[in-house]
PDB file of N, CA, C and O in Angstrom:
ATOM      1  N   UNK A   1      32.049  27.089  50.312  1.00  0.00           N
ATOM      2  CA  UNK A   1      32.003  27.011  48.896  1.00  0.00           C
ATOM      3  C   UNK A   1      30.662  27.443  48.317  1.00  0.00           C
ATOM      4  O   UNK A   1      30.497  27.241  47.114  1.00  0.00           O
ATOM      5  N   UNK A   2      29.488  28.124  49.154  1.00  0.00           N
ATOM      6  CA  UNK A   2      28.465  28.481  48.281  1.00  0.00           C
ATOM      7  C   UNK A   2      28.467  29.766  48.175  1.00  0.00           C
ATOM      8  O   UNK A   2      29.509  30.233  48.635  1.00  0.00           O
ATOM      9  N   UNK A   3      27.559  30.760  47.655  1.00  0.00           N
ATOM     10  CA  UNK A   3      27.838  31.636  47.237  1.00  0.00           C
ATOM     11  C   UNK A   3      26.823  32.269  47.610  1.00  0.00           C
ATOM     12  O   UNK A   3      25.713  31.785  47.385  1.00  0.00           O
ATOM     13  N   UNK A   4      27.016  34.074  48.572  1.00  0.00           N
ATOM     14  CA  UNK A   4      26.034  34.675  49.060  1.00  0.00           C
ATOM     15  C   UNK A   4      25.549  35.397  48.156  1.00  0.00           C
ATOM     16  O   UNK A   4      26.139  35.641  47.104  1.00  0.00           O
ATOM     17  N   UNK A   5      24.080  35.949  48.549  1.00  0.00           N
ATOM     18  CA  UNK A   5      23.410  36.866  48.039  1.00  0.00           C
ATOM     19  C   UNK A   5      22.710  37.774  48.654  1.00  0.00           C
ATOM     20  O   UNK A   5      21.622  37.525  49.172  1.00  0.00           O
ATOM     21  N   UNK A   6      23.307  39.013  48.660  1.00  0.00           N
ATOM     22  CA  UNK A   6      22.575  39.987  49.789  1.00  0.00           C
ATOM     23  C   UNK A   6      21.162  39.921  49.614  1.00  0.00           C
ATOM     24  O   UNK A   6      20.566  39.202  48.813  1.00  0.00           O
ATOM     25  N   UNK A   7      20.609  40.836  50.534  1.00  0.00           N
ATOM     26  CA  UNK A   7      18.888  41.050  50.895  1.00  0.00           C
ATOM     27  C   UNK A   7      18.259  41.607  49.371  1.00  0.00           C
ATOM     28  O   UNK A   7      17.384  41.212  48.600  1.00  0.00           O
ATOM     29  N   UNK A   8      19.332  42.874  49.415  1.00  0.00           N
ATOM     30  CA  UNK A   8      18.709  43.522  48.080  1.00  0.00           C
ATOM     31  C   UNK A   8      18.723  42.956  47.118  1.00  0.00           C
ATOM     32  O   UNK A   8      17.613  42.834  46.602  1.00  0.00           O
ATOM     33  N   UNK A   9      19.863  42.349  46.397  1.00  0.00           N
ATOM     34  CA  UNK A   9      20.068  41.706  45.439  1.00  0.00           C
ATOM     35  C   UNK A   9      19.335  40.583  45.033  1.00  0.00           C
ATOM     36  O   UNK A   9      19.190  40.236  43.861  1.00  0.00           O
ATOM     37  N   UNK A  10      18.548  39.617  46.724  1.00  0.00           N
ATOM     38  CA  UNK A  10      17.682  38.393  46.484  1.00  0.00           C
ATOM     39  C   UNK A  10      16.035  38.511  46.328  1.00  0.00           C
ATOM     40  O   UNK A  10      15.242  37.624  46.013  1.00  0.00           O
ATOM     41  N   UNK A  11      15.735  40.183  46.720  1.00  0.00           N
ATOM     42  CA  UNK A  11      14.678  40.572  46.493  1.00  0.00           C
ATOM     43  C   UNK A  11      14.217  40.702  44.724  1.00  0.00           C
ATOM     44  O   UNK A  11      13.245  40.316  44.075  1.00  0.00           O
ATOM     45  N   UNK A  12      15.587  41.517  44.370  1.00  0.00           N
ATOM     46  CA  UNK A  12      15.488  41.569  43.190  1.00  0.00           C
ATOM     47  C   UNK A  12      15.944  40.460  42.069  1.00  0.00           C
ATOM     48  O   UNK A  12      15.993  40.737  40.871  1.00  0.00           O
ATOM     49  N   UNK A  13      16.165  39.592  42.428  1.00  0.00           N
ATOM     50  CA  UNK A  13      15.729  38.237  41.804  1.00  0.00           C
ATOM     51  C   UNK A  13      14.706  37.964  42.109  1.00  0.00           C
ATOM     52  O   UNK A  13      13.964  38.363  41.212  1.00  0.00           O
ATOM     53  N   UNK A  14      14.078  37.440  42.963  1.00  0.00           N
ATOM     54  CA  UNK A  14      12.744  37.178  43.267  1.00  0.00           C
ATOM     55  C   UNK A  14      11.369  37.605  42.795  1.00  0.00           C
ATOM     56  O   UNK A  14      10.369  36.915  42.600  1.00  0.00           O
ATOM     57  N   UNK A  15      11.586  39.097  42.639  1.00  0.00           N
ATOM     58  CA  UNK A  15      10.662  40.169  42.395  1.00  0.00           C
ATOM     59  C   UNK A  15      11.051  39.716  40.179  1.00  0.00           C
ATOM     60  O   UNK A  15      10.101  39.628  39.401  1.00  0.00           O
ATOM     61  N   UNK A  16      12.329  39.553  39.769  1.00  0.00           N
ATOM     62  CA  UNK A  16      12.569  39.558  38.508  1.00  0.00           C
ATOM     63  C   UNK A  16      11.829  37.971  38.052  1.00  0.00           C
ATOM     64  O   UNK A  16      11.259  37.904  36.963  1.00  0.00           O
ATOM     65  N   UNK A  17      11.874  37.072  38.717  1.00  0.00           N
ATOM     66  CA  UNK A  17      10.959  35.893  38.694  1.00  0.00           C
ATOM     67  C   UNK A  17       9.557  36.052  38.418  1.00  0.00           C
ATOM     68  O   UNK A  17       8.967  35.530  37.472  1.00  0.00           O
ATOM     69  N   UNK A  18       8.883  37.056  39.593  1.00  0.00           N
ATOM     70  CA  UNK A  18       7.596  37.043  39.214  1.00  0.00           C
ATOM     71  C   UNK A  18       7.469  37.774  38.375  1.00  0.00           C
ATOM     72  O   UNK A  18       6.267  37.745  38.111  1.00  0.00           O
ATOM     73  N   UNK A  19       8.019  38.553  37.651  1.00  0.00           N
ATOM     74  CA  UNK A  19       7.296  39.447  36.476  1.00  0.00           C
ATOM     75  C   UNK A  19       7.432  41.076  37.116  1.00  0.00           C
ATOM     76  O   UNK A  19       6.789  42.047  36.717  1.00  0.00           O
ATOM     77  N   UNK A  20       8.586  41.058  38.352  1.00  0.00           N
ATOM     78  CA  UNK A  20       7.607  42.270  38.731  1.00  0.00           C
ATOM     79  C   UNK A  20       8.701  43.718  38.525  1.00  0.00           C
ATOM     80  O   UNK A  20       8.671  44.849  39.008  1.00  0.00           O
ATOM     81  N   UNK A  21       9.669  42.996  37.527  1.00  0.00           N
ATOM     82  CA  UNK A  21      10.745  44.254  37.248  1.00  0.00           C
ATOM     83  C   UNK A  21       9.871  44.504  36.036  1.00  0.00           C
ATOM     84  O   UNK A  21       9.232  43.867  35.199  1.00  0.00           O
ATOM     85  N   UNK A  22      10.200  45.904  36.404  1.00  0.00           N
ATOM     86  CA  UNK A  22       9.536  46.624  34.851  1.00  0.00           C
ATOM     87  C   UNK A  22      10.574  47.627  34.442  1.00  0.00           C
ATOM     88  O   UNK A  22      10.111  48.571  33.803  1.00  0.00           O
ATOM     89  N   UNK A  23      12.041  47.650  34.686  1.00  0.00           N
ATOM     90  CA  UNK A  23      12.686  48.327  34.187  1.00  0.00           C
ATOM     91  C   UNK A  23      12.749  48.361  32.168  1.00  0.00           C
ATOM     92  O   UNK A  23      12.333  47.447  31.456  1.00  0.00           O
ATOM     93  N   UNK A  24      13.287  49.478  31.744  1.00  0.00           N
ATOM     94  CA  UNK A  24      13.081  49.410  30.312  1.00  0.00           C
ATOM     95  C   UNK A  24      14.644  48.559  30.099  1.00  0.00           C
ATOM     96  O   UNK A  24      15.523  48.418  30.949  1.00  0.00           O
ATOM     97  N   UNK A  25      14.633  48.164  28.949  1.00  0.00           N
ATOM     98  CA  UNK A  25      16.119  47.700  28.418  1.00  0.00           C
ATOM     99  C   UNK A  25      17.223  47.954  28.442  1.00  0.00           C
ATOM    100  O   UNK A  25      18.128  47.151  28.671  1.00  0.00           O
ATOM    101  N   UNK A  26      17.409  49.835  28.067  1.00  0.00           N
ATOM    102  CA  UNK A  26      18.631  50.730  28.688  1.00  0.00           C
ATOM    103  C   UNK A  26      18.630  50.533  29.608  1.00  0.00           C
ATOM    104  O   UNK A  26      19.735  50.244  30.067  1.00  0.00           O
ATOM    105  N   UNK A  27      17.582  50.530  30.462  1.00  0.00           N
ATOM    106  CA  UNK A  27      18.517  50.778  32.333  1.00  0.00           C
ATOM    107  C   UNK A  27      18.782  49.604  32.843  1.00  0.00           C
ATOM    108  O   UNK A  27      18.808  49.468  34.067  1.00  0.00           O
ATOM    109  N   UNK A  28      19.102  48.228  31.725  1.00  0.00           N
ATOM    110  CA  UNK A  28      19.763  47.123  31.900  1.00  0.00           C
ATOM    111  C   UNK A  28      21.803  47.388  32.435  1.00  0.00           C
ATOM    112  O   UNK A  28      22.496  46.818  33.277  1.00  0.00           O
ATOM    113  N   UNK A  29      22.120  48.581  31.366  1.00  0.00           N
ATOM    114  CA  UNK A  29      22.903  48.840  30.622  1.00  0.00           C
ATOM    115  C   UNK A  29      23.668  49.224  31.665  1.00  0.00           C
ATOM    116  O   UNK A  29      22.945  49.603  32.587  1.00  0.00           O
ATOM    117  N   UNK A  30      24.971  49.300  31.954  1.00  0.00           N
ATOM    118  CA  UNK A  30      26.127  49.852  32.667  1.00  0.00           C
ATOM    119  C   UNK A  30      26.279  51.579  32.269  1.00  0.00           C
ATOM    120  O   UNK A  30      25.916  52.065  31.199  1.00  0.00           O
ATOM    121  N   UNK A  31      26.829  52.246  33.277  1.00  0.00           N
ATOM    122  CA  UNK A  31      27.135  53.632  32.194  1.00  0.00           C
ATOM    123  C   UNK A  31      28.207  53.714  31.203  1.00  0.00           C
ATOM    124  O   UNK A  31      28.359  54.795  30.634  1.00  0.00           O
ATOM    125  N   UNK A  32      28.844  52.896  30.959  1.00  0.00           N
ATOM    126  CA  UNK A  32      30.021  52.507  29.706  1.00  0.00           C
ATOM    127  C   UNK A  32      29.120  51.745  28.631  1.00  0.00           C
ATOM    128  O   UNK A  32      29.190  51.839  27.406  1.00  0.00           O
ATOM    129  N   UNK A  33      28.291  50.995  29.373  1.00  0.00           N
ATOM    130  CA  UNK A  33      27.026  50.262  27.792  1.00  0.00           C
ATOM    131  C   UNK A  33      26.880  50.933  27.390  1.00  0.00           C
ATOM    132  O   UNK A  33      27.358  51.065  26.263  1.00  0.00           O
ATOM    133  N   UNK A  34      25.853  52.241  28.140  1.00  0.00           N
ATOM    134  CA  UNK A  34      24.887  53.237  27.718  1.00  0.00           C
ATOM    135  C   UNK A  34      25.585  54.248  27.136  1.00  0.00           C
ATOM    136  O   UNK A  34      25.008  54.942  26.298  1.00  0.00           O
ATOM    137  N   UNK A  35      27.138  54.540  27.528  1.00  0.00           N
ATOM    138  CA  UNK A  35      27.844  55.153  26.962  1.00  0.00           C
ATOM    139  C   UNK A  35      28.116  54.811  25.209  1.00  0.00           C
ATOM    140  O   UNK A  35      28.071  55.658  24.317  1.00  0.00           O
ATOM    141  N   UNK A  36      28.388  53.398  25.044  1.00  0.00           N
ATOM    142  CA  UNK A  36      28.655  52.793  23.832  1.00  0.00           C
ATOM    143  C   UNK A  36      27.233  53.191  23.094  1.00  0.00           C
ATOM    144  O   UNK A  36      27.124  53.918  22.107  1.00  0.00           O
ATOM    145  N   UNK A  37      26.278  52.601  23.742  1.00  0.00           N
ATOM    146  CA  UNK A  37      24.865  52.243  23.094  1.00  0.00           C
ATOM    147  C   UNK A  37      24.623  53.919  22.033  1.00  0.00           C
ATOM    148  O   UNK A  37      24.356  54.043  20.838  1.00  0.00           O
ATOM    149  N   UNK A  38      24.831  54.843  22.975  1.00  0.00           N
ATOM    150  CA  UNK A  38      24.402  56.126  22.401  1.00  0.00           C
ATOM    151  C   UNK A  38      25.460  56.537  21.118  1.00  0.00           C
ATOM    152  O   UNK A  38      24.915  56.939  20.091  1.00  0.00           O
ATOM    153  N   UNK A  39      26.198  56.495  21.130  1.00  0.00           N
ATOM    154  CA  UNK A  39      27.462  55.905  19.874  1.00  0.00           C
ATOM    155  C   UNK A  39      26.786  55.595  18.942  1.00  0.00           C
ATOM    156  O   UNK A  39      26.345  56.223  17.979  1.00  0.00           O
ATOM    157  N   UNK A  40      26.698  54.279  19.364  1.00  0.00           N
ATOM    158  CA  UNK A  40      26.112  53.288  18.239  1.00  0.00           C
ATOM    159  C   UNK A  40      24.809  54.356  17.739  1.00  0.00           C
ATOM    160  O   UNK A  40      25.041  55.008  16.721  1.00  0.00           O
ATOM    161  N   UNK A  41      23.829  54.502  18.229  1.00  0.00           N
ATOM    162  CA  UNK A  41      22.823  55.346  18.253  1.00  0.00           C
ATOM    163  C   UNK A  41      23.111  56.164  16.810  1.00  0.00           C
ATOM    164  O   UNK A  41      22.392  56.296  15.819  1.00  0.00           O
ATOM    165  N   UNK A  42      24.297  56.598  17.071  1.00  0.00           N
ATOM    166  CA  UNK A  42      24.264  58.268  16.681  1.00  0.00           C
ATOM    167  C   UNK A  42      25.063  57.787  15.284  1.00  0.00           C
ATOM    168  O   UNK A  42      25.556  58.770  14.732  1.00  0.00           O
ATOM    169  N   UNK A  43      25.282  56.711  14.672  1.00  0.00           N
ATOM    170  CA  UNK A  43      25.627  55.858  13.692  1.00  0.00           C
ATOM    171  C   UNK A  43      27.326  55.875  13.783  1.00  0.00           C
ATOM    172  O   UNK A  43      27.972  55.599  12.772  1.00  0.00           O
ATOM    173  N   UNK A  44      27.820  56.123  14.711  1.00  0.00           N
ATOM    174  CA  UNK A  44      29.574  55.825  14.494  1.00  0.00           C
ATOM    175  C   UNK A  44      29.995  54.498  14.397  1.00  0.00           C
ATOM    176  O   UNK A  44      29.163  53.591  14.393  1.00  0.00           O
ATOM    177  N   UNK A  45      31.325  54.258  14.311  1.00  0.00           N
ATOM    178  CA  UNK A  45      31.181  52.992  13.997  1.00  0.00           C
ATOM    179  C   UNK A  45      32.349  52.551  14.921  1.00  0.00           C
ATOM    180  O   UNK A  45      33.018  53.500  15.331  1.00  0.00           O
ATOM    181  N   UNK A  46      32.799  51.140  15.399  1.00  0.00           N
ATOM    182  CA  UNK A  46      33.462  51.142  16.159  1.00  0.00           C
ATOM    183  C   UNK A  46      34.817  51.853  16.010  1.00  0.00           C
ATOM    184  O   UNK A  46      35.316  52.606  16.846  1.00  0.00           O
ATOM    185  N   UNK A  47      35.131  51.642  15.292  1.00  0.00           N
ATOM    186  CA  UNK A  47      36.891  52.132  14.789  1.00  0.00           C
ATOM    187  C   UNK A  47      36.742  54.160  15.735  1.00  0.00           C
ATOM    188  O   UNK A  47      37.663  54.559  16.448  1.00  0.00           O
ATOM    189  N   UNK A  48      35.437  55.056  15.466  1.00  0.00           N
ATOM    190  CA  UNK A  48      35.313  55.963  15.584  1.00  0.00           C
ATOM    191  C   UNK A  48      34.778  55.857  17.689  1.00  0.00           C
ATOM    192  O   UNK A  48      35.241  56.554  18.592  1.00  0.00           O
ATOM    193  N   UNK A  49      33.794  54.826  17.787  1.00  0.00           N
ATOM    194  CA  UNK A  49      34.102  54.615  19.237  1.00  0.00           C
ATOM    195  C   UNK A  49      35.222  54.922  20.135  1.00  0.00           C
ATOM    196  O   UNK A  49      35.572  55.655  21.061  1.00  0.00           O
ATOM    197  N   UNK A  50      35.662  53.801  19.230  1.00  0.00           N
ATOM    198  CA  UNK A  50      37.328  53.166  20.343  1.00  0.00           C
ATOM    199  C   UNK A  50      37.614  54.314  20.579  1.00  0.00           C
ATOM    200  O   UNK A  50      37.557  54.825  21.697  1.00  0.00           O
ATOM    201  N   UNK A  51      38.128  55.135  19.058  1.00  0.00           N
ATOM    202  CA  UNK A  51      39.071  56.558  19.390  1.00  0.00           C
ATOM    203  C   UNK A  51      38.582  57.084  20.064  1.00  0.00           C
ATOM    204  O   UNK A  51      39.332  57.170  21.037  1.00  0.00           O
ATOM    205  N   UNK A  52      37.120  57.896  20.369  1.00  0.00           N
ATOM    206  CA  UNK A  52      36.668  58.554  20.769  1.00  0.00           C
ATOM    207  C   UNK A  52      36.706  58.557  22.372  1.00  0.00           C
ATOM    208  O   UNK A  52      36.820  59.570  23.062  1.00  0.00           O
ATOM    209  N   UNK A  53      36.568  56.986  22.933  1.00  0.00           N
ATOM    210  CA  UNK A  53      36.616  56.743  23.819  1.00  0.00           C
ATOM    211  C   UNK A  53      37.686  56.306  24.550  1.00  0.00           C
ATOM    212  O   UNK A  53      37.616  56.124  25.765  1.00  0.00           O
ATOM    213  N   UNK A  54      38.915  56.080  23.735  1.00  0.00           N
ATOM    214  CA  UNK A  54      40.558  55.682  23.882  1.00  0.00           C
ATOM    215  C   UNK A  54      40.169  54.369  24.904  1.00  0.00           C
ATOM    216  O   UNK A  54      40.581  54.204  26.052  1.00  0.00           O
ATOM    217  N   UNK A  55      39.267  53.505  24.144  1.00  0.00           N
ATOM    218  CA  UNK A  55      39.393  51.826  24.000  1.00  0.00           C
ATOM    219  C   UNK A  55      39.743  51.230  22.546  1.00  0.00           C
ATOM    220  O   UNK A  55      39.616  51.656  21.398  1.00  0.00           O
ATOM    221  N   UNK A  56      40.228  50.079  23.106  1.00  0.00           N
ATOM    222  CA  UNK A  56      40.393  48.947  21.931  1.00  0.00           C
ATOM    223  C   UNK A  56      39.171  48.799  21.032  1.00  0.00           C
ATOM    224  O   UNK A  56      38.050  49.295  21.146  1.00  0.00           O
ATOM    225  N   UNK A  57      39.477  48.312  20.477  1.00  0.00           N
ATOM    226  CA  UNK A  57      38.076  47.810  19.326  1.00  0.00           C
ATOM    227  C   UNK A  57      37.399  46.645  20.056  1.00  0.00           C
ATOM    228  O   UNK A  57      36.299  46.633  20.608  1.00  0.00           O
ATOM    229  N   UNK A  58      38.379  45.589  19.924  1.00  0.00           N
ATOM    230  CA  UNK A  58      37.923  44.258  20.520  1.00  0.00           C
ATOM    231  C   UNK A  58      37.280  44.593  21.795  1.00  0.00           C
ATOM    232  O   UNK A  58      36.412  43.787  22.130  1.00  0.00           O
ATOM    233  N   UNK A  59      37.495  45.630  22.635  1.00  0.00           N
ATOM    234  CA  UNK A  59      36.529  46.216  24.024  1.00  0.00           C
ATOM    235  C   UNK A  59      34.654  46.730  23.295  1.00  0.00           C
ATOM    236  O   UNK A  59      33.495  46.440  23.594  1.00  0.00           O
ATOM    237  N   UNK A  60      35.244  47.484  22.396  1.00  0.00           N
ATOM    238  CA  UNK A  60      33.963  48.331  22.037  1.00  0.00           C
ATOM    239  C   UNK A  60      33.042  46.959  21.553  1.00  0.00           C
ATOM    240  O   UNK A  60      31.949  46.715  22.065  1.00  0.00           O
ATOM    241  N   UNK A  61      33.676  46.086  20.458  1.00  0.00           N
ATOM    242  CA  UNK A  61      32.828  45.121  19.983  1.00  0.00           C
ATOM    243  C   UNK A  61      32.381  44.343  21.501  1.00  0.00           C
ATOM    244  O   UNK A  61      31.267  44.036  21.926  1.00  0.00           O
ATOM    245  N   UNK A  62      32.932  44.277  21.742  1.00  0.00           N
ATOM    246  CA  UNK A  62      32.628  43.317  23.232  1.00  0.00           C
ATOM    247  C   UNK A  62      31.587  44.360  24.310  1.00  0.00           C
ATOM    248  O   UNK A  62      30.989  43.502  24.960  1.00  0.00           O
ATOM    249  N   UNK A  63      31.268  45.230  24.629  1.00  0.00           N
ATOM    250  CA  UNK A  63      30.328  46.068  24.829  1.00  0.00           C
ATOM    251  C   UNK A  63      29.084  46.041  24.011  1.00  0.00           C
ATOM    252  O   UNK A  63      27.952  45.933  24.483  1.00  0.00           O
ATOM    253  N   UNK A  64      29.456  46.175  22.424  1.00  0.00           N
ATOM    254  CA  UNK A  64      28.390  46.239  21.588  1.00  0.00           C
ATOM    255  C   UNK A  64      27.277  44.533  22.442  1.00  0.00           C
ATOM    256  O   UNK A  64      26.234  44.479  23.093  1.00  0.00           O
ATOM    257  N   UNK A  65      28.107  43.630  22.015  1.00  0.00           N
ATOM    258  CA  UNK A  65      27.164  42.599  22.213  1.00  0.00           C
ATOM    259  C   UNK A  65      26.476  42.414  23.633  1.00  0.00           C
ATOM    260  O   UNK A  65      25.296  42.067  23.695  1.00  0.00           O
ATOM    261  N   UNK A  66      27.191  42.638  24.709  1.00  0.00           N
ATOM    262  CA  UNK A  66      26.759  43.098  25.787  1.00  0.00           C
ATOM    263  C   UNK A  66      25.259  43.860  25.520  1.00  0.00           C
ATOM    264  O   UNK A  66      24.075  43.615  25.752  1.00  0.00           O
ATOM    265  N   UNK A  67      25.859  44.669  25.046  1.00  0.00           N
ATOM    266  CA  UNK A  67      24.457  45.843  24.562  1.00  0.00           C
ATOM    267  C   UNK A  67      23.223  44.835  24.153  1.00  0.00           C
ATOM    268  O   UNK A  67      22.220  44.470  24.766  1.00  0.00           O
ATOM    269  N   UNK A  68      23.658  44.593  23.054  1.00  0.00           N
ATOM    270  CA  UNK A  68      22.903  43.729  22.319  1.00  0.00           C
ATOM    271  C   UNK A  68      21.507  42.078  23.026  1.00  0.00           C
ATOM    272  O   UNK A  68      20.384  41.655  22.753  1.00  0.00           O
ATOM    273  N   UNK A  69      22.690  41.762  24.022  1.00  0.00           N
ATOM    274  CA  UNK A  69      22.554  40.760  24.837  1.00  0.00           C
ATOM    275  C   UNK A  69      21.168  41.190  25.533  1.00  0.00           C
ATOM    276  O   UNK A  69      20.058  40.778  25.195  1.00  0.00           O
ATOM    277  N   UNK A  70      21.503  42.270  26.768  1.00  0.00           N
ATOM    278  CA  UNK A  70      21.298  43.057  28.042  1.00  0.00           C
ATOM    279  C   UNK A  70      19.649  43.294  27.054  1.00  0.00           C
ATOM    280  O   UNK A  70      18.570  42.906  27.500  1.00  0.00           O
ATOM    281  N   UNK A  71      19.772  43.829  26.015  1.00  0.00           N
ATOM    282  CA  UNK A  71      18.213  44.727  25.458  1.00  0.00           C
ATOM    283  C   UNK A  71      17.635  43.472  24.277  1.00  0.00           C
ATOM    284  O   UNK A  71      16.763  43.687  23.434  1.00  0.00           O
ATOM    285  N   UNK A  72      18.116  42.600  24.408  1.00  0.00           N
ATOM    286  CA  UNK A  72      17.761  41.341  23.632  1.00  0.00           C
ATOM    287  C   UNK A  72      17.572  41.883  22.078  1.00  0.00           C
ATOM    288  O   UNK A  72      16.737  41.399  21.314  1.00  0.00           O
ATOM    289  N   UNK A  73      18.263  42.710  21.807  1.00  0.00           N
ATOM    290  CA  UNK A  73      18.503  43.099  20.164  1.00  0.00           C
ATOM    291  C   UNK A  73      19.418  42.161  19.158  1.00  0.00           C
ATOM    292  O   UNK A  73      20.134  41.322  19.704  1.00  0.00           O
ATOM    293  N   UNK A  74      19.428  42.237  18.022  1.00  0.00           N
ATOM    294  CA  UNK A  74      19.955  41.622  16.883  1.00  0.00           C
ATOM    295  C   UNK A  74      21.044  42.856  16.554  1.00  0.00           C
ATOM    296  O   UNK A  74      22.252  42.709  16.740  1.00  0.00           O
ATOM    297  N   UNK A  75      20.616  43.746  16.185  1.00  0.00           N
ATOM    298  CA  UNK A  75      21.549  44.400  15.333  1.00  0.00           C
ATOM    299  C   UNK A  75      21.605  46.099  15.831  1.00  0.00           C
ATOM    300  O   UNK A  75      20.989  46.427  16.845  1.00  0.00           O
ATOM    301  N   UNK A  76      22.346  47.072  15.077  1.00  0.00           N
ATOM    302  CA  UNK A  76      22.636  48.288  15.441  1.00  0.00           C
ATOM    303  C   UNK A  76      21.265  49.119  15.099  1.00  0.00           C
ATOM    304  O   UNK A  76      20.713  50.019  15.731  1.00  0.00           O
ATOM    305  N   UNK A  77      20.996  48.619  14.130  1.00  0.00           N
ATOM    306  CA  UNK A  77      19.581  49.128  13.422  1.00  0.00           C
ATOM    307  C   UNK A  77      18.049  48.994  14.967  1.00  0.00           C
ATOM    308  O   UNK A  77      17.084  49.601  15.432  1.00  0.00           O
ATOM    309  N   UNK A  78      18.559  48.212  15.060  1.00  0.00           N
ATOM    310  CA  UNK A  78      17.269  47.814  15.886  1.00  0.00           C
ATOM    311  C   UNK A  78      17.471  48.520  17.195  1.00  0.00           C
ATOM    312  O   UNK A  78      16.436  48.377  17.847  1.00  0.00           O
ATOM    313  N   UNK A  79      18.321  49.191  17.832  1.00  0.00           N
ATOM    314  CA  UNK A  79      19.073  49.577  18.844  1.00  0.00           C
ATOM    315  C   UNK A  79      18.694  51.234  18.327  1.00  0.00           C
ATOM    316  O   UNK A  79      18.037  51.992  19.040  1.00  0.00           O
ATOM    317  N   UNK A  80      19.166  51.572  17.141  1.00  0.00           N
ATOM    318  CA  UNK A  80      18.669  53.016  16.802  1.00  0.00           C
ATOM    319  C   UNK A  80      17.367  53.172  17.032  1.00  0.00           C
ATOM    320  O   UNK A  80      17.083  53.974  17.922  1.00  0.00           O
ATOM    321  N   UNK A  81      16.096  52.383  16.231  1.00  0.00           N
ATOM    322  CA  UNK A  81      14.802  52.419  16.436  1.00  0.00           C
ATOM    323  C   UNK A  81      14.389  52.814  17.683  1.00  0.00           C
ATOM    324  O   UNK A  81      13.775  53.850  17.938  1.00  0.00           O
ATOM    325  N   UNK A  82      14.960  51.429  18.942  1.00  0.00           N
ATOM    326  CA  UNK A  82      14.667  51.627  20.113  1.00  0.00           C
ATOM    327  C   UNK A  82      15.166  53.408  21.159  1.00  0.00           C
ATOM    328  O   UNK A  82      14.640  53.934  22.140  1.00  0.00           O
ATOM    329  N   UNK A  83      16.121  53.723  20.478  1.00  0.00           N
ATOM    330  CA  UNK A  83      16.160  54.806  20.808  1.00  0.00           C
ATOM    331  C   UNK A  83      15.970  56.016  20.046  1.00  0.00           C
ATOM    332  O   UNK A  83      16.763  56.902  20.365  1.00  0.00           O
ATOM    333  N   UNK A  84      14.989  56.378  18.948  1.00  0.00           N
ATOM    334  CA  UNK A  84      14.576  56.604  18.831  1.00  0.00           C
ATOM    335  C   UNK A  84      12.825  56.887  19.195  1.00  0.00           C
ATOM    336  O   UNK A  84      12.152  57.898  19.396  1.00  0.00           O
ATOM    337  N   UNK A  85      12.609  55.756  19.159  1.00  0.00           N
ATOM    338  CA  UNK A  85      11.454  55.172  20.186  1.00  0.00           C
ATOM    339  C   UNK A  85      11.145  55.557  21.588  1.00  0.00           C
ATOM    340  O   UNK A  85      10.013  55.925  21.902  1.00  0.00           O
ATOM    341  N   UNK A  86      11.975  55.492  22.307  1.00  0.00           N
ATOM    342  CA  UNK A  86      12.225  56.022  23.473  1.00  0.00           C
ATOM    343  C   UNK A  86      12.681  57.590  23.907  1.00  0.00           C
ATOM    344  O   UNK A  86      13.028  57.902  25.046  1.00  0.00           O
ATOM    345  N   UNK A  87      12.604  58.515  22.747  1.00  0.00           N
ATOM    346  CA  UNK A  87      13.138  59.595  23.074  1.00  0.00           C
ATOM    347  C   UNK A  87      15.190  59.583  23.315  1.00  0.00           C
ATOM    348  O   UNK A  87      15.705  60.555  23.869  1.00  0.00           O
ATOM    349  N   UNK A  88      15.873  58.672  22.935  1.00  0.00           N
ATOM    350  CA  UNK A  88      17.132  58.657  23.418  1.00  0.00           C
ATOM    351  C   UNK A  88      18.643  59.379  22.532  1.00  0.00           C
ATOM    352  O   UNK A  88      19.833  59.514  22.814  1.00  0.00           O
ATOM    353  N   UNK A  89      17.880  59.658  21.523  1.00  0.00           N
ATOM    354  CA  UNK A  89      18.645  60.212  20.481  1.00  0.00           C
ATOM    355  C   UNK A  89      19.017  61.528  20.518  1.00  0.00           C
ATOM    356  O   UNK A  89      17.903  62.050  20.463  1.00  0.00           O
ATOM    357  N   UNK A  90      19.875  62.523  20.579  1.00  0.00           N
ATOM    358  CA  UNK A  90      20.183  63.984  21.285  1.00  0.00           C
ATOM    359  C   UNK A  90      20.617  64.541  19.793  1.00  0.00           C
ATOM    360  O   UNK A  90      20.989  65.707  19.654  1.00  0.00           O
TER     361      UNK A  90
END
């Protein structure tokens, strides 16, 4: 009943304890986040997501916060900045 954790995976907890991940916020992101995230980015809105991406809404919103979660953001606005900021905007 307990639950394993490979080598790699316990390093990188360990190493995320001391301070010693320095990944940026996107590369928190899944490639379906990062997929959404750049969306959002580019100001569409979910309804234009979903289609685009032939998901549900209730999926895309549920990604968004993910997003949101993963890069410790508030809102869509703040998510543009950051990629802007970062060079992420095409």
């Amino acid at each position: 009943g307990e639950t394993y954790v490979g080598e790699a995976l316990g390093e990188l907890f360990v190493n995320g304890l001391r301070g010693q991940v320095h990944e940026k916020p996107h590369e928190r992101l899944t490639s379906k986040e990062y997929q959404v995230f750049s969306l959002i980015v580019k100001g569409k809105s979910v309804k234009e997501i979903s289609r685009q991406l032939s998901l549900a809404r209730s999926t895309i919103s549920t990604y968004r916060t993910r997003i949101l979660q993963k890069m410790k953001m508030k809102s869509n606005a703040e998510l543009a900045r950051y990629a802007a900021t970062h060079d992420l905007v095409d």
